[in-house]
C-alpha angles and dihedrals in degrees: 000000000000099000127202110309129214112212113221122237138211112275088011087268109130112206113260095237079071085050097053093044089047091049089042083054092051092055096044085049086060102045084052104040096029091227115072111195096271131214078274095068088251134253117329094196089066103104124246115285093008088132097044092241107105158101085064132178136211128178117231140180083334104315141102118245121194109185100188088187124011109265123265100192123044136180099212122204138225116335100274089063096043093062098049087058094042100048084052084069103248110116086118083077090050121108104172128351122201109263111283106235092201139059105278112243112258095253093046095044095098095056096049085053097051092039111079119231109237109177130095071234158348093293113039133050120220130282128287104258088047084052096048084053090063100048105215116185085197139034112202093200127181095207139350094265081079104057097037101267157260073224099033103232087153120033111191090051134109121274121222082249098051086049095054095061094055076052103240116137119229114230121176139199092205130026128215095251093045099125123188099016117231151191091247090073088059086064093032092058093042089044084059110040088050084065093041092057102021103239090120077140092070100026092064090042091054096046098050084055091053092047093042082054103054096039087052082065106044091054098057094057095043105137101359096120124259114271118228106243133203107203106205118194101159152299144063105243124025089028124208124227140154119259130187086299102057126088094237087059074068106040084042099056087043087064100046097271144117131220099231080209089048096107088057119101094232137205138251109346085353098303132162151193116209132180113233082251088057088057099039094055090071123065108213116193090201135017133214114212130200105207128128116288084209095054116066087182091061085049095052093044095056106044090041082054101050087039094051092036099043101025095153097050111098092241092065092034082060106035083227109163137152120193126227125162141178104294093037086045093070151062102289152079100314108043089092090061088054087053092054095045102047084052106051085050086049098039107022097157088061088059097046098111088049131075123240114273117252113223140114087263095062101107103239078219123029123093 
């Protein structure tokens, strides 16, 4: 049985005419059937095909993936997946997560306390024999270091074909090839996962919110100049930092900034090493540090670092910072937040007639 596929796009975004005809399906599905797939997932009782919407197929990282049902229990990644799941409404399908490594958001904090963590840590799930135990039918991964390959980052995990035969399907946030990394896969995995489980409805919903976000932001900075940026990820010497190839060079340039490496072919994911004289040959007028919205202490060390170590750099003059952190620095549910706040800190007078977002990403002291 071939299903129903869905073709993949450039950039993982689908055009929204797709979108309309999937949502329009959905709706015709409901008047039909009585019971459209809810915000819940729906019911996984319901027998495969009942609603006439399955088997359905997605291409991902590559593969093919047929769901003849929606799946009822998931092994969900690393946290930015987990919050994509779990803000569609589904956490009633998830079995274990991998440990969040940041506080959960208010509205999904009832799901990350039902759900079990089951991971030696926040970035790896647990081995294959423990996940044969649980017997997932789906594992909602953020990238291949989590399911043993095809690189190998984690050897003792479940490989998409070992997982196969248990007969859980592998679906990934992020694929092995995905370089840069980039906000469109955030769209391209709700868009979906709203097919696999037949919740379209709240998929496109979720996604316009996302976009209107975003362009709200964008028009507010229009022609204000981009603002030279100092992404800070951690250490002293050598330094880290995000290139072209990162997903904050994006998230940078969506706020009004620019990424003052971003004219540097990056590493892995868009990593980088830099020297302090590196650093010290730009002149930032903001930075954008990655430190733990939950540790004021992480905070404090890493701005009193980048303010003792570059004093005569604008940035410093001007004590002018914006947070991000792991699960904000990633395709998800929170990297818009990191877009509204960075630029409020690079463009406050565009921001003037608004009041300040709350969210963990908000900097307890930038400007």
């Amino acid at each position: 049985m071939s299903g129903r596929r869905v073709p993949a796009f450039p950039g993982g975004a689908r055009p929204r005419s797709l979108m309309a005809a999937l949502f329009a399906m959905s709706v015709l599905v409901a008047g039909c059937a009585g019971s459209e797939g809810s915000s819940n997932g729906g019911d996984p009782s319901n027998p495969p095909g009942s609603s006439g919407h399955y088997p359905v197929t997605v291409r991902n990282c590559g593969r093919e993936v047929t769901f003849e049902k929606a799946p009822s229990r998931v092994y969900l990644g690393f946290q930015s997946a987990a919050e994509l799941f779990f803000g569609l409404g589904l956490g009633d399908r998830a079995i274990a997560q991998i440990k969040p490594m940041d506080t959960p958001l208010p509205d999904q904090a009832a799901d990350f306390d039902r759900v079990p963590d089951k991971s030696p840590d926040a970035y790896v799930p647990v081995g294959k024999e423990e996940m044969f135990g649980l017997r997932p039918d789906m594992l909602f991964a953020y990238v291949n270091s989590e399911y043993g390959g095809p690189e190998q980052l984690s050897p003792g995990l479940a490989t998409v074909d070992e997982l196969q035969s248990i007969g859980a399907q592998v679906y990934a946030l992020v694929c092995p090839d995905d370089n840069p990394v980039q906000t469109a896969f955030t769209y391209r995995a709700i868009a979906e996962l709203g097919v696999i489980f037949d919740v379209e409805d709240r998929a496109t919903e979720v996604i316009d919110g996302m976009k209107a976000r975003v362009a709200e932001v964008q028009k507010r900075v229009a022609g204000r100049g981009q603002v030279p940026v100092f992404y800070y990820y951690g250490g002293e010497g050598p330094i880290m930092t995000g290139t072209r190839d990162a997903f904050a060079n994006e998230v940078i340039g969506l706020a009004g900034g620019v990424n003052v490496f971003g004219n540097t072919e990056g590493g892995r994911r868009g990593f980088q090493s830099v020297s302090q004289e590196q650093v010290a040959a730009t002149n930032p007028a903001a930075f954008l540090i990655g430190a733990s919205p939950n540790s004021d202490q992480d905070v404090t060390a890493k701005t009193d670092y980048l303010y003792r170590m570059f004093p005569e750099m604008r940035a410093s003059k001007d004590k002018r910072f914006a947070l991000t952190y792991d699960t904000a620095n990633t395709p998800g549910w929170r990297f818009v937040d990191t877009v509204e706040d960075l630029a409020r800190t690079l463009h406050p007078d565009a921001f003037a007639d608004t009041a300040p977002t709350t969210s963990p990403t908000t900097p307890s002291g930038g400007k």
